[in-house]
C-alpha positions in Angstrom: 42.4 -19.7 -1.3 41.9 -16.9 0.7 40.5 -17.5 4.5 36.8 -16.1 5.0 37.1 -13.5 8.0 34.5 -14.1 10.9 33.9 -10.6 11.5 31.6 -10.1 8.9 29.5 -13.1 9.6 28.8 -11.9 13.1 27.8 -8.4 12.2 25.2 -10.1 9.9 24.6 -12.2 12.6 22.2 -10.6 14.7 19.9 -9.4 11.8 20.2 -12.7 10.0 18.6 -14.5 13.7 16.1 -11.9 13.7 14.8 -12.8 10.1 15.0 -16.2 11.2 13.0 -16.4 14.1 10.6 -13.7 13.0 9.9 -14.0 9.4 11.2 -17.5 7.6 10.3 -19.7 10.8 6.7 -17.9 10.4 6.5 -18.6 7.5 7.2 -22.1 7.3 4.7 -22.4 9.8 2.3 -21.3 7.9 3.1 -22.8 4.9 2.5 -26.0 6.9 -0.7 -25.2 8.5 -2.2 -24.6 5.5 -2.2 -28.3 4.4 -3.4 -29.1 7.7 -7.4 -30.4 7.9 -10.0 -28.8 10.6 -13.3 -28.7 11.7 -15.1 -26.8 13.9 -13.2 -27.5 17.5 -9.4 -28.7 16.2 -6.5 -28.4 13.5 -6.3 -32.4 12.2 -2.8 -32.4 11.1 -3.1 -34.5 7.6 -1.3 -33.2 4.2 -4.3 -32.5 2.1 -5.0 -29.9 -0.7 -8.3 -29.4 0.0 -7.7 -25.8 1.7 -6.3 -24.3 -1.6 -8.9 -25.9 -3.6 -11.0 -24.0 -2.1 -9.2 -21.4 -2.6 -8.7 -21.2 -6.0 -11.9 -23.4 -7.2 -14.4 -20.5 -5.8 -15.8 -18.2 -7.8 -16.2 -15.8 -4.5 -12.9 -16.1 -3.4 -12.3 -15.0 -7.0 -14.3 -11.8 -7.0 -12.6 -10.9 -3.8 -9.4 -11.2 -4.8 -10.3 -9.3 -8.0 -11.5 -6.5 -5.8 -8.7 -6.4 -4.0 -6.5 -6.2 -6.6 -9.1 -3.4 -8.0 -8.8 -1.5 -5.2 -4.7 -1.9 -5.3 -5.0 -0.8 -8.9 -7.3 2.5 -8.0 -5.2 3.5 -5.0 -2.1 2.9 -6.4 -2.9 5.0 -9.1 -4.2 8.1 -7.3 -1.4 8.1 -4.8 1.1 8.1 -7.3 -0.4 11.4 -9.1 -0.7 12.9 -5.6 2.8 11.7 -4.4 4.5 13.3 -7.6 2.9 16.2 -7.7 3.2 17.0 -3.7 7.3 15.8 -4.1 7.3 17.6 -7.0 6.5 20.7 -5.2 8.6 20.4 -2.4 11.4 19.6 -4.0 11.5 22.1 -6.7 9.1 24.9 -6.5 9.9 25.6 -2.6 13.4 27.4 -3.0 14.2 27.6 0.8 15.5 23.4 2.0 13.9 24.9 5.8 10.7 25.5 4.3 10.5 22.1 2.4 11.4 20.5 5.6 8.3 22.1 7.1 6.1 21.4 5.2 7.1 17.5 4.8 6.9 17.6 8.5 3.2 18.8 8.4 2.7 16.4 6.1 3.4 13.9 8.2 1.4 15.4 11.0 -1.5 13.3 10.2 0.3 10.0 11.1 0.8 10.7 14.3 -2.7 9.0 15.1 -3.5 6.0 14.7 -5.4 4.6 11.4 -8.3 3.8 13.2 -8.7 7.1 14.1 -7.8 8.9 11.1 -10.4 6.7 9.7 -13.3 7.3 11.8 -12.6 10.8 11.4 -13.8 10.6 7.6 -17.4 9.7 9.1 -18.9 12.8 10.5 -17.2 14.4 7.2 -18.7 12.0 4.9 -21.7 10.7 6.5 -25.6 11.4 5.2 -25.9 14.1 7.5 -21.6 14.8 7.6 -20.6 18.4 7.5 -20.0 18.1 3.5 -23.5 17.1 2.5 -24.5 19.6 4.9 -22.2 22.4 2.8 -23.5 21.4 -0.3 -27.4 21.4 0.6 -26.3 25.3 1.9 -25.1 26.1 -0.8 -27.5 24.4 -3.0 -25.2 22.3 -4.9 -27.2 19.6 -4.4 -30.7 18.5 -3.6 -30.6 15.8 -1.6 -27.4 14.3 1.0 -25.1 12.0 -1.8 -24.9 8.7 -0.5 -22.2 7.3 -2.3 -19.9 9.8 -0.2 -19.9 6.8 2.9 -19.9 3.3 3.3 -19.2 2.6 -0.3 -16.1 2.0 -2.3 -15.5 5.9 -2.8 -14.9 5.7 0.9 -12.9 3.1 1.0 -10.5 4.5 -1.4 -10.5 7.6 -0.3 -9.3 6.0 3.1 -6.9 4.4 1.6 -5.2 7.4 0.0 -5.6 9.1 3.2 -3.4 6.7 5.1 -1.2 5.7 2.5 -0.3 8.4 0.3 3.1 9.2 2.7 4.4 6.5 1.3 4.7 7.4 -2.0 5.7 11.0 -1.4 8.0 10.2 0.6 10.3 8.2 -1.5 9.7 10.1 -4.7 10.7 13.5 -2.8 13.9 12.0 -1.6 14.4 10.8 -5.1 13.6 14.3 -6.4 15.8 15.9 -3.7 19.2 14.0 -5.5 18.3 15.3 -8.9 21.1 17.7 -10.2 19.4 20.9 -11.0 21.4 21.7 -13.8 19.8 18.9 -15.5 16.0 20.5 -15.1 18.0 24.3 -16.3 19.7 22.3 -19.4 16.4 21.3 -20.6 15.0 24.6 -20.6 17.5 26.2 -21.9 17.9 24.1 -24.5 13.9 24.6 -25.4 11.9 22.0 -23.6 8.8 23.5 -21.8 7.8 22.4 -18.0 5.6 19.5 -19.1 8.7 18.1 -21.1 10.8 18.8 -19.0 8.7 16.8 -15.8 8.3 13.9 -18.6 11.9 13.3 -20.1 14.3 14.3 -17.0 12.2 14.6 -13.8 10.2 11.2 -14.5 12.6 9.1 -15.4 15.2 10.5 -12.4 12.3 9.1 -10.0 11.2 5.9 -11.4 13.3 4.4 -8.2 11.3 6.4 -5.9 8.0 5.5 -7.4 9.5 2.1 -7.8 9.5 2.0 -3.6 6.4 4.5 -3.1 4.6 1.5 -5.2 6.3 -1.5 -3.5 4.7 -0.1 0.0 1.3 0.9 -1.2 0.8 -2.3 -3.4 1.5 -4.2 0.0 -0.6 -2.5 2.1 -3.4 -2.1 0.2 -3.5 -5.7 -0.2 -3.1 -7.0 3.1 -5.6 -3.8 4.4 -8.7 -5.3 6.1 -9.7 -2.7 8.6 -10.4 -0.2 6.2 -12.7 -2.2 4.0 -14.7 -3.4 7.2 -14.8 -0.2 8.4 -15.2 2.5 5.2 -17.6 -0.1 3.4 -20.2 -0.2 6.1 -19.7 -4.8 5.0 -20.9 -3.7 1.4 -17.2 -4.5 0.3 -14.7 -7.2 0.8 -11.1 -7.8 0.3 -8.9 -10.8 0.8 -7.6 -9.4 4.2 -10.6 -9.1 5.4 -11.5 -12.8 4.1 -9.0 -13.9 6.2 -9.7 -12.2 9.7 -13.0 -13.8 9.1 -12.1 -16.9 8.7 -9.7 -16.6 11.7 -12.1 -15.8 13.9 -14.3 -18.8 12.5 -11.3 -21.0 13.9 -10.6 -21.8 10.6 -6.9 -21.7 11.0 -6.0 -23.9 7.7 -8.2 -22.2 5.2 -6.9 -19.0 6.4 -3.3 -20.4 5.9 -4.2 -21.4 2.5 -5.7 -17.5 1.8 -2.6 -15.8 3.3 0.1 -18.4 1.2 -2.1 -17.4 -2.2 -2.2 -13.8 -1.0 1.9 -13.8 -0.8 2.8 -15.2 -3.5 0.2 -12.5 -5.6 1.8 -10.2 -3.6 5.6 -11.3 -4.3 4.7 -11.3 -8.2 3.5 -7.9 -8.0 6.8 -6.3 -6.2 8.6 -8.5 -8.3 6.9 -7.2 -11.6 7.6 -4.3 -10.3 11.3 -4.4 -9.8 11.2 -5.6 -13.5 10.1 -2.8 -14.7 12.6 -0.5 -12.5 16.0 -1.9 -10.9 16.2 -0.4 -7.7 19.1 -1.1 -6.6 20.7 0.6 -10.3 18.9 3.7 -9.9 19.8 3.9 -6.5 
């Protein structure tokens, strides 16, 4: 039998601590806690399940969850048609790899600030009174100010796609940016116009890189509860946002409960999602 070497083992080492102390301890924790009992001044430890029935006997905690997942749905949708299409023009209609590196960098210009900000920026844009109801009244476009532009769902998603749409382009153009160019002159030459072309060699070449755009946006969308508090003016509500609440009602347990359920949606998502493309084979 041949002797395990060390060496290996203590390279993974520090990294395999780090998960340790920093995501499975965590996470056992709050596994734990969210059996525990509470009331209004203490956390009673006691083994019940009465936190996640709650949790999954309520028709509101239903509904929010459902929105959540809607807005997961909506976002993940519209940054994946953005991401594509802004990949897909980096990587193959800019000819010069200087210019594509420039603009990639201004794309990322925008995250240099933080989300909070980038957020409250949409308000004086948006608002009643914002500079675009104020264009459109100018130019009589419209009549009256629209008010679904803030504080509504629009906003919310539109918020969303604003701070999370890196995240898909950014995979899919390093996906794009491996694909053989002979491939996309093949297809033409052999008759396929641009649309087929995108469809049967382009698409399929990225699915990895959508595959990982999705993984991140899918995750963040669902944990997000800044943006609903803030873009929904408390007219919307997600599961994230059910659970700073509830932490800052001292309700520790039932929080617990929210953020276990909330994983393990979460896991079946990424995992669907790795079922549908194999990473690590199109890698």
């Amino acid at each position: 039998m041949a002797r395990l070497k060390p060496v290996p083992f203590l390279q993974a080492a520090p990294l395999a601590l780090i998960l340790v102390f920093f995501l499975l301890i965590p996470m056992f924790v709050l596994v734990v806690v969210s059996f525990f009992d509470y009331d209004s001044v203490q956390i009673i430890p006691a083994f019940q399940l009465t936190n996640y029935t709650d949790v999954l006997g309520s028709a509101v905690t239903w509904r929010t969850y459902l929105n959540t997942f809607r807005f997961t749905v909506i976002v993940w949708a519209v940054t994946v048609v953005l991401g594509f299409t802004v990949a897909y023009v980096l990587a193959f209609e800019i000819r010069s790899r200087t210019t594509q590196m420039v603009l990639f960098l201004v794309c990322t210009v925008p995250f240099l600030t933080s989300n909070i900000i980038r957020m409250i920026s949409w308000i004086p844009f948006l608002g009643r009174e914002g500079l675009l109801n104020s264009a459109l009244l100018k130019l009589g476009l419209i009549h009256q100010p629209l008010e679904f532009l803030l504080f509504s769902d629009f906003a919310v998603v539109l918020a969303y796609t604003h701070l999370y749409a890196l995240f898909m382009v950014t995979p899919i153009f390093n996906t794009m940016m491996r694909i053989d160019r002979r491939l996309l002159e093949a297809a033409l030459d052999n008759g396929a116009g641009w649309w087929r072309t995108i469809t049967t060699v382009v698409l399929p070449l990225s699915k990895s890189g959508i595959a990982i755009g999705s993984i991140f946006v899918v995750t963040m969308v669902m944990g997000d509860f800044v943006t609903v508090r803030l873009m929904s003016g408390g007219q919307s509500a997600s599961v994230g946002l059910m659970i700073s609440n509830q932490i800052s009602l001292l309700q520790y347990p039932a929080a617990c409960a929210n953020a276990v359920v909330l994983l393990a949606i979460v896991l079946m998502m990424i995992g669907a999602i790795l079922r549908i493309v194999d990473i690590r084979k199109e890698l």
